[in-house]
N, C-alpha and C positions, 0 to 999 in steps of 0.2 A: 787651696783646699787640701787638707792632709788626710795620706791614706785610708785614714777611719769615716771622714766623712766620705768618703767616695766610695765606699763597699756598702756603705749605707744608702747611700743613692740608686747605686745599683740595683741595691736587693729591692729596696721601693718599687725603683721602676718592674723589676722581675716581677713582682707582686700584681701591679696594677696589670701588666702586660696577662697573667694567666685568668684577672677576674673578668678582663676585658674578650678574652677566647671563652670565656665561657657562657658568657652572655651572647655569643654572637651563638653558640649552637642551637639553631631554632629544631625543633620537631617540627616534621611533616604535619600537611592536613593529612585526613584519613581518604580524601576523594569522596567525601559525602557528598550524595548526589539530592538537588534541589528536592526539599519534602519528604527525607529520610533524614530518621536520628544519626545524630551525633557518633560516631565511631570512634572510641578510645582506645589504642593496642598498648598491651604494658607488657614486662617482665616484672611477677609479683611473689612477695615470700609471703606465705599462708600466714596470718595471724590466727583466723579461727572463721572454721564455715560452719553452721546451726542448720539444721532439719527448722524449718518450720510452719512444715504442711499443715491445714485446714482445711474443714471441710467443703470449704466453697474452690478447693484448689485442681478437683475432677480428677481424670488420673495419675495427675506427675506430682514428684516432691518439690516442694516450694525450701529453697532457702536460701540462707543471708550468708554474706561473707565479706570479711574485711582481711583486705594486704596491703602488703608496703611494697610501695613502688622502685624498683630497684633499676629499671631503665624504659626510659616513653620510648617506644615507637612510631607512633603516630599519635595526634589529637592532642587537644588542649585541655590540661587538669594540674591548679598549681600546687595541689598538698602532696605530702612525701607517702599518704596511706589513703586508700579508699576504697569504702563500704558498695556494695551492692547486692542486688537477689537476683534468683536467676530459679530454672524451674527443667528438670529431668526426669524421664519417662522412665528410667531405669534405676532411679536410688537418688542415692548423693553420687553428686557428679564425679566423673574419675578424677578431676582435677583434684579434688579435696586430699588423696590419698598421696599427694608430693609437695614438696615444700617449695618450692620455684615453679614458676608456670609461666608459660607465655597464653597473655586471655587476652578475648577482646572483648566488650561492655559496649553496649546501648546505652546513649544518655535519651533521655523521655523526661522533659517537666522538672529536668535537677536532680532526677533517679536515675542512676546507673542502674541496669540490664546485661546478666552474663548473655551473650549472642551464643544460642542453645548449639550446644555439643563443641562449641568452637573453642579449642585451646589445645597446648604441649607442653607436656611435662620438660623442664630445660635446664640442665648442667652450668657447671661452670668450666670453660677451657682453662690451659695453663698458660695463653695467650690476652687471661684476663677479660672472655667474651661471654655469652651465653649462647649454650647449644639445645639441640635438643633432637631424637629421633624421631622422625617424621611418619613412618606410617602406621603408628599402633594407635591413636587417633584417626585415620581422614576417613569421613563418611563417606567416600566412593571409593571403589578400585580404579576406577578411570583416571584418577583426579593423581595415581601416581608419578604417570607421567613429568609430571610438573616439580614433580620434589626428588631430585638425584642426590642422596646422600653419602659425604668424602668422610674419610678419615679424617681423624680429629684427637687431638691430647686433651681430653677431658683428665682433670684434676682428681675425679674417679672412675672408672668404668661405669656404664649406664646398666643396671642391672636391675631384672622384672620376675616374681616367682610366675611359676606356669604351673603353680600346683594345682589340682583339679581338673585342668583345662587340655583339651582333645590335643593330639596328634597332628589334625588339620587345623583346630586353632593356632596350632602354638607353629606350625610351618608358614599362616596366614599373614600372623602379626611379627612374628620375630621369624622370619626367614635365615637359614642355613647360611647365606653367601653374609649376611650382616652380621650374625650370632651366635656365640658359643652357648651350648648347653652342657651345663654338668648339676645331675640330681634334676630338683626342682623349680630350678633360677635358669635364665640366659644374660649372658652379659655382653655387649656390643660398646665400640668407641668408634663406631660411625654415627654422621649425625649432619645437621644442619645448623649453620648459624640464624638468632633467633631474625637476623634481616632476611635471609633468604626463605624460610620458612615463612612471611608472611609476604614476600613477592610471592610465593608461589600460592599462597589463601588470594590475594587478586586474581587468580586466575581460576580459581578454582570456586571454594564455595560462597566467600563474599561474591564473586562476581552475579554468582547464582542468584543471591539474594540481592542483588541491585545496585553493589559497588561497585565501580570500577567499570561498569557498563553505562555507558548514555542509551542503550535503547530500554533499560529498565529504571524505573523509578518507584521503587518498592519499600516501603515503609516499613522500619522494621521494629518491632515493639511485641512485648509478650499480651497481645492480645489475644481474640477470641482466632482473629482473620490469621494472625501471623503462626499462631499454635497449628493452624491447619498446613500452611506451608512447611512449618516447619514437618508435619506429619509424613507431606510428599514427601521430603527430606532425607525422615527416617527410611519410607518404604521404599522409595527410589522405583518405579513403577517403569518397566520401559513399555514404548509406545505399543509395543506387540502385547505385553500384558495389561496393559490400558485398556484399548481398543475388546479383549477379548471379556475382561471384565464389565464394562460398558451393554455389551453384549449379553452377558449373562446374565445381567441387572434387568436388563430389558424382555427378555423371558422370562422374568421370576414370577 
């Protein structure tokens, strides 16, 4: 066999060898727990999100949105782009307003479902990863615990206008020790990779909602039942204002 054929061989086998690592990297399940939808986690580049509230839609804005899937996380979906709806109390979802996102989606019946408020906006490192700052999204302050965000070589600084927005907001969401402020913008290069960022959603609000918990089996789908949950969600009620409101229901 003369040198030519033998670099040839090589590179075949080189060839076969990287389509064969690549088939072997299986995505996780999501730990969808028995009689709960489907859990999809992705990293997504916006194609396009639509308003497409109705009037049977009560108070939140219903809409559609399709991206391209740019890395699975968890759950099983074989196309490179996928469409879903999803429904927010407060507008168009914050997610719409960045071009990468880390989301995670309800399958229900062959229809994807955004999992209400759940998502981060996510960079790119110069390590070739996806990041993303963790607490300008998390629907609790409690829930920071769980997410310690390091230094990072984002490929750009992560950078948010605060225009409008309070003195206590903007110390809330982009705290001092993370964030430079100059003018109307902060810009920060700390942050989370997009796997740690969703170990730390298993502990946090998915757990809440039924994943990752075997003592909960909570179905989660934009119905009438789950809208309500998700309502708690928003208001986050603690027990001493539960208990007081209960109370005050019951004198009225």
């Amino acid at each position: 066999m003369n040198i030519k054929n033998i670099c040839t061989a090589l590179y075949l086998l080189s060839v076969l060898f990287i389509i064969s690592c690549k088939q072997k990297q299986v995505v996780p399940d999501c730990g969808t727990p028995p009689g709960a939808d489907k859990l999809f986690v992705f990293v997504g580049e916006k194609i396009e999100v639509n308003d497409i509230t109705d009037e049977d839609d009560g108070m939140d804005l219903k809409f559609s949105a399709k991206y391209k899937i740019l890395q699975k996380i968890c759950g099983v979906y074989a196309s490179d782009t996928i469409s879903f709806t999803g429904y927010d109390h407060y507008g168009m979802p914050e997610f719409s307003k960045s071009k990468t996102s880390l989301l995670f989606l309800l399958a229900y019946n062959d229809t994807f479902y955004h999992a209400k408020y759940l998502h981060f906006d996510v960079h790119k490192t110069t390590d070739n990863r996806w990041a993303g700052y963790p607490y300008k999204t998390l629907l609790r302050i409690e829930d920071s615990i769980h997410f310690k965000p390091q230094k990072l070589d984002f490929v750009l600084p992560i950078s948010y206008s605060v225009e409008g927005r309070t003195r206590r907001d903007v110390k809330r969401f982009y705290p001092p020790q993370f964030f430079t402020r100059k003018g109307d913008s902060v810009t920060t290069t700390w942050g989370n990779y997009v796997e740690d960022l969703y170990s730390a959603m298993k502990k946090t609000a998915l757990k809440r909602r039924g994943y990752f918990d075997t003592l909960q089996r909570n179905t989660l789908i934009v119905n009438e039942e789950v809208k309500i949950a998700e309502r708690q969600e928003e208001l986050a009620f603690s027990k001493t204002d539960l208990s007081s409101f209960k109370q005050n229901w019951q004198n009225f």
